[in-house]
C-alpha positions as CSV (number, residue, x, y, z in Angstrom):
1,X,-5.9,154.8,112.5
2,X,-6.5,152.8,115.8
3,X,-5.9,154.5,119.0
4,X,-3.1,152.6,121.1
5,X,-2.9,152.5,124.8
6,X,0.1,151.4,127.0
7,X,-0.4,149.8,130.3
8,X,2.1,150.7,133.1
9,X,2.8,147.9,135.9
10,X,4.6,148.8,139.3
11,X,5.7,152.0,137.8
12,X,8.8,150.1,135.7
13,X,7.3,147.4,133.5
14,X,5.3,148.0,130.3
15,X,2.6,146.3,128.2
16,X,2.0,147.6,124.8
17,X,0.8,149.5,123.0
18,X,-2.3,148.2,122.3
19,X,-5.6,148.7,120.2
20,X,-8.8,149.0,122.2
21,X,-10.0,145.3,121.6
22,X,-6.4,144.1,122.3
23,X,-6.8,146.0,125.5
24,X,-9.9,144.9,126.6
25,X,-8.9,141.2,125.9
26,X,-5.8,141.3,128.1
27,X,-7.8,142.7,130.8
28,X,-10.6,140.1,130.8
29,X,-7.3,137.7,131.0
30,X,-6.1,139.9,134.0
31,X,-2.7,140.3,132.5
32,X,-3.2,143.4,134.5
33,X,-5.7,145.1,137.2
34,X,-6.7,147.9,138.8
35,X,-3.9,149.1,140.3
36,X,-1.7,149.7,137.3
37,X,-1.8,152.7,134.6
38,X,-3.0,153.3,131.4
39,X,-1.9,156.1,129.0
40,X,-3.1,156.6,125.4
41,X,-2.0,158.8,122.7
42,X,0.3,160.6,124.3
43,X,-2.1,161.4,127.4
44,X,-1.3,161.3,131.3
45,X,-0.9,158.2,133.0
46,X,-3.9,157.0,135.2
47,X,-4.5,154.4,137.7
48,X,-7.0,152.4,136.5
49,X,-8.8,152.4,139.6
50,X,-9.3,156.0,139.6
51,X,-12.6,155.3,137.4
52,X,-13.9,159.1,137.1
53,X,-10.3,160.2,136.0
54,X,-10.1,157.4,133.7
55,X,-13.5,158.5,132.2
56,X,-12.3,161.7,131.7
57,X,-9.0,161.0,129.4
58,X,-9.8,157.5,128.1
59,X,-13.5,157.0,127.8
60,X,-13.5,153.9,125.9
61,X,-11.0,152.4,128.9
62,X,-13.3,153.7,131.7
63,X,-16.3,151.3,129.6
64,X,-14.1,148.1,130.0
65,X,-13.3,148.7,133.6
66,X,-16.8,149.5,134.5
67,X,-18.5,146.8,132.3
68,X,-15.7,144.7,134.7
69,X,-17.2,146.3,137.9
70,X,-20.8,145.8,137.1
71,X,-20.1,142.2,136.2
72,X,-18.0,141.1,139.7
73,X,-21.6,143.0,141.2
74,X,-23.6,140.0,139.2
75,X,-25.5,142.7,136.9
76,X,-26.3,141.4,133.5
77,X,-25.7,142.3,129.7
78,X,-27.1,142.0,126.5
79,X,-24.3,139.6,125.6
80,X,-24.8,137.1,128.8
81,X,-28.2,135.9,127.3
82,X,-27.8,133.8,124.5
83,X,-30.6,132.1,123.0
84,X,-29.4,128.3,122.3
85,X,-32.4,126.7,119.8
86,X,-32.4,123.0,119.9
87,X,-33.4,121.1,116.7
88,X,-36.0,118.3,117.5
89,X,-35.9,115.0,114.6
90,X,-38.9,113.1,114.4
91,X,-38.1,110.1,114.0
92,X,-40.5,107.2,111.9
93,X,-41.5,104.3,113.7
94,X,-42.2,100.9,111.9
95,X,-45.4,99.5,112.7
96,X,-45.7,96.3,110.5
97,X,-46.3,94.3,114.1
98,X,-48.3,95.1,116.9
99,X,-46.1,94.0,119.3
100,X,-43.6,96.9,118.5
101,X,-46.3,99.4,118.5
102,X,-47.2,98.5,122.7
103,X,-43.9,98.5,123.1
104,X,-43.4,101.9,122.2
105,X,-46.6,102.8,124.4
106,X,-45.0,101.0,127.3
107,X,-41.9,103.0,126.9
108,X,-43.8,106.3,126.6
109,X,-45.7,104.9,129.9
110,X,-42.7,104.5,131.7
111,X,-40.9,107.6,130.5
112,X,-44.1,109.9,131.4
113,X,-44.1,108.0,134.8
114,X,-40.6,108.8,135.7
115,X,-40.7,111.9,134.6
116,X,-44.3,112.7,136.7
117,X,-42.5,111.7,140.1
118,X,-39.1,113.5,139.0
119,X,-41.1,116.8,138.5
120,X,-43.2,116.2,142.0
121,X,-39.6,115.9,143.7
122,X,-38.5,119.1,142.6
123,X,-42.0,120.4,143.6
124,X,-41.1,119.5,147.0
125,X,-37.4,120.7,146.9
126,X,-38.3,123.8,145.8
127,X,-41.1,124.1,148.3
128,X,-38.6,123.5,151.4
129,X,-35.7,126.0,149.2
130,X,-38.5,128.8,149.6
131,X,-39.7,127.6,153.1
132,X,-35.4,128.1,154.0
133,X,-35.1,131.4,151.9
134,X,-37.7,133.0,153.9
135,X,-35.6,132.2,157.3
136,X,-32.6,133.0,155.2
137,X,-29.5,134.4,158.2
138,X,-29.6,138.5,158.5
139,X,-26.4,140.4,159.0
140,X,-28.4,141.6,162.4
141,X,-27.9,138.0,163.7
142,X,-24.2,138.0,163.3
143,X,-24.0,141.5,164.9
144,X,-26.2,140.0,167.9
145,X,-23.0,137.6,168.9
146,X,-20.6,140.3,168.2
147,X,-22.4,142.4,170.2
148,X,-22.5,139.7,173.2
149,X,-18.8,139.5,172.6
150,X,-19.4,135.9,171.6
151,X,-16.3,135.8,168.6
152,X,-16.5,132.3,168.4
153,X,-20.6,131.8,167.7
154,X,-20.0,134.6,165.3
155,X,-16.9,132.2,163.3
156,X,-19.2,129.3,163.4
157,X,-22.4,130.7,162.1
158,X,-20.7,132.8,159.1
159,X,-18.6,129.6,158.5
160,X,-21.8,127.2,157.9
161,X,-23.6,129.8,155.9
162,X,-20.2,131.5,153.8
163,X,-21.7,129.9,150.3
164,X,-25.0,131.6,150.9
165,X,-23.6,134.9,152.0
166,X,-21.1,135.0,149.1
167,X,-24.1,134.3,146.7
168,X,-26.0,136.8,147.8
169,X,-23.4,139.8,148.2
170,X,-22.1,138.3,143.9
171,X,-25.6,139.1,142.9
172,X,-26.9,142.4,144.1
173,X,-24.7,145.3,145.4
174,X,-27.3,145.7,148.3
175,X,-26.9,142.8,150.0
176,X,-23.3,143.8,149.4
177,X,-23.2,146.5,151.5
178,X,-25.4,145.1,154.2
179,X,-23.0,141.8,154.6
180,X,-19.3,142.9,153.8
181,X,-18.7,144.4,156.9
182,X,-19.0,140.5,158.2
183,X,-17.3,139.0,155.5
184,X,-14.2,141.0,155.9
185,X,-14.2,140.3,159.7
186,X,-14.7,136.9,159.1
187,X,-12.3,136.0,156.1
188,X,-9.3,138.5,157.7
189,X,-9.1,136.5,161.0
190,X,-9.3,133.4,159.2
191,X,-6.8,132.8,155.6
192,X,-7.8,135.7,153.8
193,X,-9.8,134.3,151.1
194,X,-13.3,132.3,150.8
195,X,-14.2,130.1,147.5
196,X,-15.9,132.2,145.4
197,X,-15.3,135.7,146.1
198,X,-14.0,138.0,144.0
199,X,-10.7,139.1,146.1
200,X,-11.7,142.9,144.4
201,X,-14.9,142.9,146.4
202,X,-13.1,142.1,149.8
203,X,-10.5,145.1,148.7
204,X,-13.2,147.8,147.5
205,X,-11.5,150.9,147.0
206,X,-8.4,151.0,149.5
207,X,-4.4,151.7,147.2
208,X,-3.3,148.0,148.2
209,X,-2.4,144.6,147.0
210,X,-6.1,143.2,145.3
211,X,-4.9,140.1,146.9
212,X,-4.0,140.1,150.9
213,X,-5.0,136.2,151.3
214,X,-2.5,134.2,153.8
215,X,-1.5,132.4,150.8
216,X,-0.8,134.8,148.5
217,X,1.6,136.2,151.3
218,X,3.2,133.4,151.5
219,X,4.2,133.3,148.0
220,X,5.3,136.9,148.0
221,X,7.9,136.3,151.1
222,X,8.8,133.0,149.5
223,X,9.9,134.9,146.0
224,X,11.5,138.2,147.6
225,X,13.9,137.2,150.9
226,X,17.0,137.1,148.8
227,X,15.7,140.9,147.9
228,X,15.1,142.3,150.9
229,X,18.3,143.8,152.0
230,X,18.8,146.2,148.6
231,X,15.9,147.6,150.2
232,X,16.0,148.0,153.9
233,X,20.0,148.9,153.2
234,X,18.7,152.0,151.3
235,X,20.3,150.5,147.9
236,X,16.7,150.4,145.6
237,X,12.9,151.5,146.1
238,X,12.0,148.2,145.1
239,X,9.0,148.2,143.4
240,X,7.0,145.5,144.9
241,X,3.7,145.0,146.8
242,X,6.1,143.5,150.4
243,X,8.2,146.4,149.7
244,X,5.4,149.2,149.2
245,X,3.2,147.8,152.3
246,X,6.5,148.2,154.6
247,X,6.3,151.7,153.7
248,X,3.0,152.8,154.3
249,X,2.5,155.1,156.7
250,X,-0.2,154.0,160.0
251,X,-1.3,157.9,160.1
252,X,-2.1,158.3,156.7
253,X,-4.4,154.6,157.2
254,X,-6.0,155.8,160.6
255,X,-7.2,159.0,159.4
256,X,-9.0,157.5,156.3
257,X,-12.8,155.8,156.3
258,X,-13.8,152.9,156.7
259,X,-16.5,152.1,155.6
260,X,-17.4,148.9,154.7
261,X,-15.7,147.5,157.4
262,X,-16.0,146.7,161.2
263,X,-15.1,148.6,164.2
264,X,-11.5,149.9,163.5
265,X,-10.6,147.2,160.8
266,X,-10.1,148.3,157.0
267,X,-7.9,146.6,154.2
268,X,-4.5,147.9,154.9
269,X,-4.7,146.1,158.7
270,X,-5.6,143.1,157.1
271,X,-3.7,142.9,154.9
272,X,-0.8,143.5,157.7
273,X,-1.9,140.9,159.6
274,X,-2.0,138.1,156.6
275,X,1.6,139.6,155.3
276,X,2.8,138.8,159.2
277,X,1.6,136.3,159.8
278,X,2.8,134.6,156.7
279,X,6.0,135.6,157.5
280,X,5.9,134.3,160.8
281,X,4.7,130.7,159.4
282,X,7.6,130.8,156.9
283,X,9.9,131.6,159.3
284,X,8.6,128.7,161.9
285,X,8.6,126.2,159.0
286,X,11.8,126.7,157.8
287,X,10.4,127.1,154.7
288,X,12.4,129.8,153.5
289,X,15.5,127.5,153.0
290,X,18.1,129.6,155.1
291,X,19.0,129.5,159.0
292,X,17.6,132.2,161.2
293,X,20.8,134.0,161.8
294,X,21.0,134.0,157.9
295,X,17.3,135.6,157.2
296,X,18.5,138.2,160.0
297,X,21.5,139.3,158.2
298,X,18.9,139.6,155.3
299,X,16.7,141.7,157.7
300,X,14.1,139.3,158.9
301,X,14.1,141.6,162.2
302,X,14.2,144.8,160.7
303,X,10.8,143.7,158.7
304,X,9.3,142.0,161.8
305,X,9.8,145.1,163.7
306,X,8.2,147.4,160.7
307,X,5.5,145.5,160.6
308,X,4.6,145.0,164.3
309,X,4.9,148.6,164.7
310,X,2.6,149.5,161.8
311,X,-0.1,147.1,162.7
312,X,-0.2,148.3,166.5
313,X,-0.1,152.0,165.3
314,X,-3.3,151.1,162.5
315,X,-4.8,149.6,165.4
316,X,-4.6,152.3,167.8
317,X,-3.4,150.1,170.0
318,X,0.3,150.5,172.9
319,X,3.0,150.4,169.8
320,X,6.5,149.1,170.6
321,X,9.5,151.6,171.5
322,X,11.3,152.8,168.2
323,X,15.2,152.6,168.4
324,X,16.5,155.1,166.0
325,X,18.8,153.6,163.2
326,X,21.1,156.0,161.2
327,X,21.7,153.0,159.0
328,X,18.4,152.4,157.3
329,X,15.5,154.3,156.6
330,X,12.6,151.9,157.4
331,X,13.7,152.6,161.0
332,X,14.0,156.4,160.1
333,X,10.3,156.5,158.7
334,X,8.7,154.8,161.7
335,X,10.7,157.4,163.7
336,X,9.1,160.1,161.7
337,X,5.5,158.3,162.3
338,X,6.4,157.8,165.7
339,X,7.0,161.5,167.1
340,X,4.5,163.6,168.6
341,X,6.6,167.1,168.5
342,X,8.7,168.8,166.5
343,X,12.1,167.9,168.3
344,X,11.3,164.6,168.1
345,X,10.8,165.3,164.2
346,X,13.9,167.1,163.8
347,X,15.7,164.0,165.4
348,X,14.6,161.3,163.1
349,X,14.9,163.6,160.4
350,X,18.6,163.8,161.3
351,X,18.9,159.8,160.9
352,X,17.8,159.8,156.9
353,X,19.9,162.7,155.1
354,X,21.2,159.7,152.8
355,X,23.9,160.2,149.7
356,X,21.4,159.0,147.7
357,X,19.3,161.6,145.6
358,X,16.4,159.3,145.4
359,X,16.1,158.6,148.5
360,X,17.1,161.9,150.1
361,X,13.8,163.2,148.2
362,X,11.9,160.6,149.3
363,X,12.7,161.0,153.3
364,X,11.7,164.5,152.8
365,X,8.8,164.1,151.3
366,X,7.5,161.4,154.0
367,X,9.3,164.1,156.9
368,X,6.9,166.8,155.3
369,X,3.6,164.9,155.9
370,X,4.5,164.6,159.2
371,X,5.5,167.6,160.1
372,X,1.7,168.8,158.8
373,X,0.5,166.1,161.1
374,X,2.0,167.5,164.2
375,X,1.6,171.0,163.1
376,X,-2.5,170.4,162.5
377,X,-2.7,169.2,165.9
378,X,-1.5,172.4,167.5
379,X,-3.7,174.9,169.3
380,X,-3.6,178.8,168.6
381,X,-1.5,180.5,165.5
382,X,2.1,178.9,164.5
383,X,5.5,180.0,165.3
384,X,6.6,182.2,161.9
385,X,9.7,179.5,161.9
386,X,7.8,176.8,161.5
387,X,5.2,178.6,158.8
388,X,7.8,179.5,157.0
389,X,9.1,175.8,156.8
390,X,5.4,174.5,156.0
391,X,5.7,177.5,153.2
392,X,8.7,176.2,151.7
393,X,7.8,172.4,152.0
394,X,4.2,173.1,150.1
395,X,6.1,173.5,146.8
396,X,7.9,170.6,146.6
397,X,5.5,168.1,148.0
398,X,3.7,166.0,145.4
399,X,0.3,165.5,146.2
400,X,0.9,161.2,145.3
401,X,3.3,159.2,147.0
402,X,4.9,157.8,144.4
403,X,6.0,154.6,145.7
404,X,3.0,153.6,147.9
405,X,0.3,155.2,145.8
406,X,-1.3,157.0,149.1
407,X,-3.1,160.2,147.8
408,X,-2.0,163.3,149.8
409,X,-4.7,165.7,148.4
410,X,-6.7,166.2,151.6
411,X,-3.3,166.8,153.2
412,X,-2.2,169.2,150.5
413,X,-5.1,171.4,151.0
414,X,-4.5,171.4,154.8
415,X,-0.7,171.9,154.0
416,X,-1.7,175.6,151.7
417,X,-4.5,176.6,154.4
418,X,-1.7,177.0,157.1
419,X,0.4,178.6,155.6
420,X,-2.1,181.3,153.8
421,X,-4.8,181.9,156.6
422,X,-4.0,183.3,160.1
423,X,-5.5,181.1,162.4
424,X,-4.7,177.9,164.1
425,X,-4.5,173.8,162.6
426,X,-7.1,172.5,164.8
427,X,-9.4,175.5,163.6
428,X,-8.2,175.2,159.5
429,X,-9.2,171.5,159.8
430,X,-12.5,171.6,161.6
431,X,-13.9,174.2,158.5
432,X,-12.5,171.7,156.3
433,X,-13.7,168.6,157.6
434,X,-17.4,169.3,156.4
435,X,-16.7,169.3,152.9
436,X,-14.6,165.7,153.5
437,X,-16.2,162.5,153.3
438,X,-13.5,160.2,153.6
439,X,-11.1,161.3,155.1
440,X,-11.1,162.9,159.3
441,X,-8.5,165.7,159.5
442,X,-8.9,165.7,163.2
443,X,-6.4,164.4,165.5
């Protein structure tokens, strides 16, 4: 009997079950991506992104999603070279007069001609396409005018040679990691997207939306306004991509890698940036169908707000005042991301005890992480009050969050070191740090 698999999309709709081929063949047709879950015969659910997990309890799934991988990376398989065989007819010629016989050497002289000067063209053309390849732009050019501070020379130059650059990074995973630092910079600060790369290459590895392009933004704000207030009014965890990305958290972003990327940018910035500022062009258009007063009864402000804090936080740059609101807890969590002690904690805290199961063990969840990240910042051994809090907070956090995906393990780790070993945060996380690669515990 076939094995059957069911496919798990933003944690409430279902595809399935499935055989293996059936599988496969809805994948190639992206009726689903990485970001949702697969479970088979009765085994865990696993993102699909999480490729050595995946290997380990589906094997025959991780082969689909890497044959995927290794073909967005332009590396060949057996079934990409396919032998066409051309049949050739010979056909008889007549030659009862003589006249049709030099007329069929004329034709043969004409066609031999033609084809004599086509093949000395392309001689040519491909002479000056190696002459160009060998002067072919370097990513140490671009850096040159970033490094100059010259943003614009940087636009124009990745601008005129984008097709060439896109080529290059499709067909070999070096040039890859040499030019998508550039590419990023470049597409981000301009709509998000470029014609013919993949948008999973732009994302790489980071828990997000595969798409962040300024248009696919747009379509997302366009199809949700009329849901926004069950949300920010503490009615539904609505499971959507605007909904998840206004609950990340900017310290969970800042202290991950990111590599691949320039400077301070990463994915979760960008993809800020496009969500805002397709918001903002909605909003300026009028394209959202309703009166301003009406999209700020819906909560236009309340999202505007979020999001300018979380982008100014992810950027390390001056973030905006918070105003605590006992009536919502977007305004509670940016609170809780906001406060640098553990009064300040114990405040916003205060504003999200909620009547609503749910969300009450939500709140605490997201008020335990950052009651670790103050704590790991502190210098010598911690007050027994506030170990014995971490104690009883370690048992009930889940090392997922389950609505934004963000993977707590690092944290988790950090969390059980405090409370078991006698010595201070800032010394628990620098013997830690060593053994982390992506991820700075430091504050």
């Amino acid at each position: 009997m076939a094995k059957l698999y069911l496919i798990r999309r933003n944690l409430e709709a279902f595809t399935g079950p499935m055989t293996l081929m059936e599988l496969k063949d809805a994948y190639k047709r992206m009726q689903f991506g990485l970001q949702d879950e697969v479970s088979g015969h009765c085994g865990p659910w696993v993102t699909l992104e999480n490729l050595e997990r995946v290997k380990k309890q589906y094997p025959d799934v991780a082969r689909i999603v890497h044959e995927d991988m290794t073909g967005a990376w332009g590396v060949a398989t057996d079934s990409d070279a396919k032998l066409i065989n051309e049949d050739t007819k010979r056909v008889k010629v007549k030659s009862t007069r003589g006249v049709g016989l030099a007329m069929a050497f004329l034709a043969i002289a004409i066609v031999a001609f033609v084809a004599a000067i086509y093949m000395a063209n392309s001689a040519r053309m491909s002479s000056k396409a190696k002459e160009q390849q060998d002067h072919n732009l370097k990513p140490e050019d671009v850096q040159s005018l970033l490094d100059k501070g010259d943003r614009e020379g940087f636009n124009r130059l990745m601008q005129s040679n984008s097709s060439d650059i896109v080529e290059q990074v499709q067909q070999q995973k070096i040039y890859a990691d040499a030019w998508l630092p550039y590419l990023r910079s470049y597409v981000y600060s301009h709509e998000g997207q470029l014609p013919g790369l993949d948008p999973k290459i732009l994302r790489g590895t980071a828990i997000a939306p595969v798409d962040c392009s300024l248009k696919m933004w747009s379509r997302r704000w366009r199809s949700s306004y009329r849901d926004w207030n069950e949300f920010l009014t503490d009615h539904k965890l609505v499971h959507a991509h605007w909904a998840r990305m206004l609950a990340w958290d900017p310290n969970w972003i800042k202290h991950r890698d990111n590599k691949g990327w320039l400077s301070t940018e990463n994915y979760y910035s960008a993809c800020l940036t496009m969500a805002q500022r397709a918001l903002n062009d909605l909003v300026n258009e009028g394209a959202l169908s309703l009166s301003r007063s009406e999209l700020d009864r819906m909560g236009l402000n309340k999202i505007k707000s979020r999001l300018e804090w979380q982008l100014a936080s992810v950027r390390g740059a001056a973030t905006p005042e918070v105003a605590l609101d006992p009536s919502a807890s977007l305004a509670g969590w940016t609170c809780l991301e906001a406060a640098r002690d553990l009064s300040s904690l114990q405040r916003c805290r205060a504003t999200l005890a909620r009547s609503n199961d749910i969300w009450n063990e939500y709140n605490e969840e997201r008020f335990g992480w950052n009651l670790l990240r103050v704590a790991a910042a502190m210098h010598g051994a911690l007050p027994a009050d506030l170990t014995n809090q971490i104690a009883q907070l370690a048992g009930k956090m889940n090392q997922e969050d389950h609505f934004t995906r963000f993977d707590y393990q690092t944290e988790a780790r950090l969390l059980n070191s405090l409370v078991t070993r006698e010595q201070s945060p800032v010394k628990a996380a620098e013997q830690a740090q060593p053994e982390l690669s992506n991820v700075k515990l430091s504050h």
